[in-house]
C-alpha positions as CSV (number, residue, x, y, z in Angstrom):
1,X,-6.2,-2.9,8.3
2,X,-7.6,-0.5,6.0
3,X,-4.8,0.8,3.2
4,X,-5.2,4.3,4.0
5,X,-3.9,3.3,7.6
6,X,-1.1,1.0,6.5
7,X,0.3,4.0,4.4
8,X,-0.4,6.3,7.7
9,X,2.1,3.4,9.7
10,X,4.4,3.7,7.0
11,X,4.8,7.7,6.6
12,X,5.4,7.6,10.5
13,X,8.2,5.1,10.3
14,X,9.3,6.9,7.7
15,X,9.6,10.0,9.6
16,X,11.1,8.5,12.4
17,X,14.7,9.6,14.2
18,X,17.3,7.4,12.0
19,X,17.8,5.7,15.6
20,X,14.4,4.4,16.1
21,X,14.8,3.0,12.5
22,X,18.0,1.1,13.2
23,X,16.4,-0.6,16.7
24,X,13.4,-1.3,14.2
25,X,15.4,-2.8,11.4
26,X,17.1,-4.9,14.6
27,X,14.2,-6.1,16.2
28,X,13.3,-7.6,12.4
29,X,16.5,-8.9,12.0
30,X,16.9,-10.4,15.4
31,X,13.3,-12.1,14.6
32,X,14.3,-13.4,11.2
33,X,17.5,-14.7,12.4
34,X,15.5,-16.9,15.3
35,X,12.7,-18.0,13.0
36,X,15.8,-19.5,10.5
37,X,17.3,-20.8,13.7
38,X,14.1,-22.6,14.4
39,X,13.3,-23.7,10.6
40,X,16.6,-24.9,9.9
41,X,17.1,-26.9,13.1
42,X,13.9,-28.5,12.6
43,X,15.2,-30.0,9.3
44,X,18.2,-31.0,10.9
45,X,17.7,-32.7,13.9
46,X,14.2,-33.0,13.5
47,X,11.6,-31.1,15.2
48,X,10.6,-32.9,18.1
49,X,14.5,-33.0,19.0
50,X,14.5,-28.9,18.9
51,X,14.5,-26.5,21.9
52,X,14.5,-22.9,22.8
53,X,17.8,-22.9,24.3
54,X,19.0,-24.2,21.0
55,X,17.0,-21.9,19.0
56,X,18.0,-19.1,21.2
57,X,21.6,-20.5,20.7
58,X,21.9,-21.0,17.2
59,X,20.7,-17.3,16.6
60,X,23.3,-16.1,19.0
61,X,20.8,-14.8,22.0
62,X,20.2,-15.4,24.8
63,X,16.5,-17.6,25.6
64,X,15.2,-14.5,27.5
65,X,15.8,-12.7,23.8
66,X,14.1,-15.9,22.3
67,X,11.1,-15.0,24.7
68,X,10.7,-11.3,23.4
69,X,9.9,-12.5,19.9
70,X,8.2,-15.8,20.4
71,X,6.4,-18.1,23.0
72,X,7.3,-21.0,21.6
73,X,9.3,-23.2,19.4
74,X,6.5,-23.8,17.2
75,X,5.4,-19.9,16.6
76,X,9.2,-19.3,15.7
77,X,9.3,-22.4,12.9
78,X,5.8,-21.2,11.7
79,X,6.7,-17.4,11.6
80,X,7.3,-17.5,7.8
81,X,3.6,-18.4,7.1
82,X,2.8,-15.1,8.6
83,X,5.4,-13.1,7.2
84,X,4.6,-14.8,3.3
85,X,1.1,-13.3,4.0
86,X,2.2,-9.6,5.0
87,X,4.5,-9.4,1.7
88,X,1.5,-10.2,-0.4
89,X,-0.1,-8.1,1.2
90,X,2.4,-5.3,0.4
91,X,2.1,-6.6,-3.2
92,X,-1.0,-6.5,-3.1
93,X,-1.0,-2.9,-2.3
94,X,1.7,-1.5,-5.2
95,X,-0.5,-3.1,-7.7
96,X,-2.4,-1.1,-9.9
97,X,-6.0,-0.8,-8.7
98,X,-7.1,-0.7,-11.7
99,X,-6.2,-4.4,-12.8
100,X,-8.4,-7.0,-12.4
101,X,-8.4,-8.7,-9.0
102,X,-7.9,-11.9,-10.2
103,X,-4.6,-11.0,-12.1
104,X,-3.1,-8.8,-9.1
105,X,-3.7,-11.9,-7.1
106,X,-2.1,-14.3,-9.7
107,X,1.4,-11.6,-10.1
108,X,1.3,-11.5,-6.5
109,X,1.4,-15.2,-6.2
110,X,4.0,-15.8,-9.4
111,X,6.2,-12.7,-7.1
112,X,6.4,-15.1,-4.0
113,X,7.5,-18.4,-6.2
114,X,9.9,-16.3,-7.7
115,X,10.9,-14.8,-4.5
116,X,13.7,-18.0,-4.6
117,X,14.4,-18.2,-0.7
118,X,11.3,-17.4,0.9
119,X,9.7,-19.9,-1.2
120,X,12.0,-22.4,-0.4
121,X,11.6,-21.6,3.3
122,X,7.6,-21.8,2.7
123,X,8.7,-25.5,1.4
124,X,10.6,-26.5,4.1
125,X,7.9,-25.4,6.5
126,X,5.4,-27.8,4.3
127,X,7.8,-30.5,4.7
128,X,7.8,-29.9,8.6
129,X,4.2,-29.3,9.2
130,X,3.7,-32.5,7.1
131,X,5.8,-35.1,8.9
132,X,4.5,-33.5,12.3
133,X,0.5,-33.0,11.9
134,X,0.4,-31.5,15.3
135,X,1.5,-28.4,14.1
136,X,-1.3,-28.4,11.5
137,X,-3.4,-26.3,14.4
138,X,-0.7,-23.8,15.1
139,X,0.0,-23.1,11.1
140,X,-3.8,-22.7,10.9
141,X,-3.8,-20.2,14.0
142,X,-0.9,-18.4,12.4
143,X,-2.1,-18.3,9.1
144,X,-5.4,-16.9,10.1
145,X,-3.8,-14.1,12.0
146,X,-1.9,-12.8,9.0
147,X,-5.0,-13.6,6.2
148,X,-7.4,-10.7,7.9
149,X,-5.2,-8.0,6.6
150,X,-5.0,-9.2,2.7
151,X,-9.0,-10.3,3.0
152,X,-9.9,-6.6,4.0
153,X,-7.5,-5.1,1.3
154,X,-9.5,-7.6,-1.7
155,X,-12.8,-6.2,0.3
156,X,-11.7,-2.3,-0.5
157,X,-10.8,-3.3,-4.5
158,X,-13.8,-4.8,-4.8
159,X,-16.0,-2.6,-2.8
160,X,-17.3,-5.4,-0.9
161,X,-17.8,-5.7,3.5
162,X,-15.3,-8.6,4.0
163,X,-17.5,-9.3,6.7
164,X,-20.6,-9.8,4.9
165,X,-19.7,-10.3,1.2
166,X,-18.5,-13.5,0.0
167,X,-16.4,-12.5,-2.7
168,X,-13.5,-11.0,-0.6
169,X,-12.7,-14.0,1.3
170,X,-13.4,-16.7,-1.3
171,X,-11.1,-14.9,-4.0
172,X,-8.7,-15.0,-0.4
173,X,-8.8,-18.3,-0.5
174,X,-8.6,-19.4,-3.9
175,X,-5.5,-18.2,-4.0
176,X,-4.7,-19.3,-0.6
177,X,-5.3,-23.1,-2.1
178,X,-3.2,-22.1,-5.2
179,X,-0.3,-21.1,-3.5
180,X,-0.6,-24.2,-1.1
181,X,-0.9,-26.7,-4.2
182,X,2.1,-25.3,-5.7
183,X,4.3,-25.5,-2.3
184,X,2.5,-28.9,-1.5
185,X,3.6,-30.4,-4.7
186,X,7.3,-29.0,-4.7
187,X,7.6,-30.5,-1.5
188,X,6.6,-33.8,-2.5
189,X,9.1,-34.1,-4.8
190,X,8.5,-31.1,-8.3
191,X,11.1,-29.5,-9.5
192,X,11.0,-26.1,-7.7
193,X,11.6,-24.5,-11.2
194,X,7.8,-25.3,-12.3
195,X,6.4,-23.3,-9.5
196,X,5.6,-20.3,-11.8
197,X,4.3,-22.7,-14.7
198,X,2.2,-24.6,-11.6
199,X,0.8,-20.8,-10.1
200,X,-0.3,-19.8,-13.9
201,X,-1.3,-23.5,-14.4
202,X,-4.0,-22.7,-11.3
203,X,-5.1,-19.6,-11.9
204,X,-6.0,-20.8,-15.3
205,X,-8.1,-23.4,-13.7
206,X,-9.6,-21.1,-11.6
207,X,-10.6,-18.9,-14.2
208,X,-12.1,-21.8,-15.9
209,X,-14.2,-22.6,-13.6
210,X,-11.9,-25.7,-12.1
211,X,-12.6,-27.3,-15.8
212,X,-13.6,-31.3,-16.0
213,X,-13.5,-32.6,-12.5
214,X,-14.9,-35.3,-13.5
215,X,-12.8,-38.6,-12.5
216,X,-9.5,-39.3,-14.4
């Protein structure tokens, strides 16, 4: 979505009735509350053990309710991937345009690891997708739903066609792979406290060209 339309969205929210507003901060809540539901029931009984109805049940509503937000257990566990994407996005967009891509990329990044829940949530959905790879397709499928946005937004700073120009969608997902080695390696066991040292680590890679990849 082009910027100039995002901020269009936002003025009209903004200039909604106060009531429209509430049953919109609502609906958010009511889908944050089921996509916790569904993450944290995952990690404690273990995926293939959770349901709907529990979902539904742990969130206090009803599985019809469940049905309004999501079609299934796995696009409520793998909601966060989404919803990382669309805040980096909004990062993305109250950084100055005048800083160099690279580096809006790399603050927007170091803002998610210091974010201190939602990363932790982003770990935990690792962790799930991990020990169950036949959610690997549906994080993919989610993940590529959200990207399109933040792909076209890197397209206008650099005044590049997303669809035509490389640049857009390989700066995308460069820091795509960043952000997945950092969560990647928390989950297998780092210190969550390195995850700004590990993003900067990264970036400076990147920016060197990957360095020696020669065999250790």
């Amino acid at each position: 979505m082009p910027r100039h339309t995002i901020f269009c969205t936002v003025a009209l929210i903004a200039g909604m009735p106060p009531d429209v507003g509430l049953r919109e901060r609502k609906k958010n809540e009511t889908r944050a509350a089921l996509s916790r539901a569904a993450l944290e029931l995952a990690l404690r009984d273990g995926y293939d053990a959770v349901t709907v109805d529990a979902i539904a049940e742990a969130a206090n509503v009803s599985t019809r309710t469940f049905r309004n937000y999501f079609s299934s257990k796995e696009d409520a566990v793998l909601a966060l991937l989404g919803d990382v994407v669309d805040r980096q996005t909004q990062s993305l967009l109250e950084r100055d345009e005048d800083e160099p891509i690279l580096d809006s990329l790399e603050a927007c990044a170091l803002e998610l690891v210091a974010s201190g829940e939602d990363f932790n949530r982003a770990v935990s959905v690792t962790r799930v997708i991990t020990e169950h790879p036949a959610l690997v397709a549906h994080a993919a499928a989610a993940h590529h739903r959200a990207s399109e946005q933040m792909i076209v937004e890197i397209g206008r700073r650099l005044g590049a066609d997303p669809n035509t120009a490389i640049q857009p969608r390989l700066l995308y997902h460069a820091t795509r792979g960043v952000l997945a080695t950092v969560v990647e390696l928390v989950a297998a066991g780092k210190p969550p406290g390195l995850g700004a040292q590990l993003v900067k680590q990264c970036f400076g890679s990147l920016r060197s060209g990957l360095g020696d990849t020669h065999p250790q």
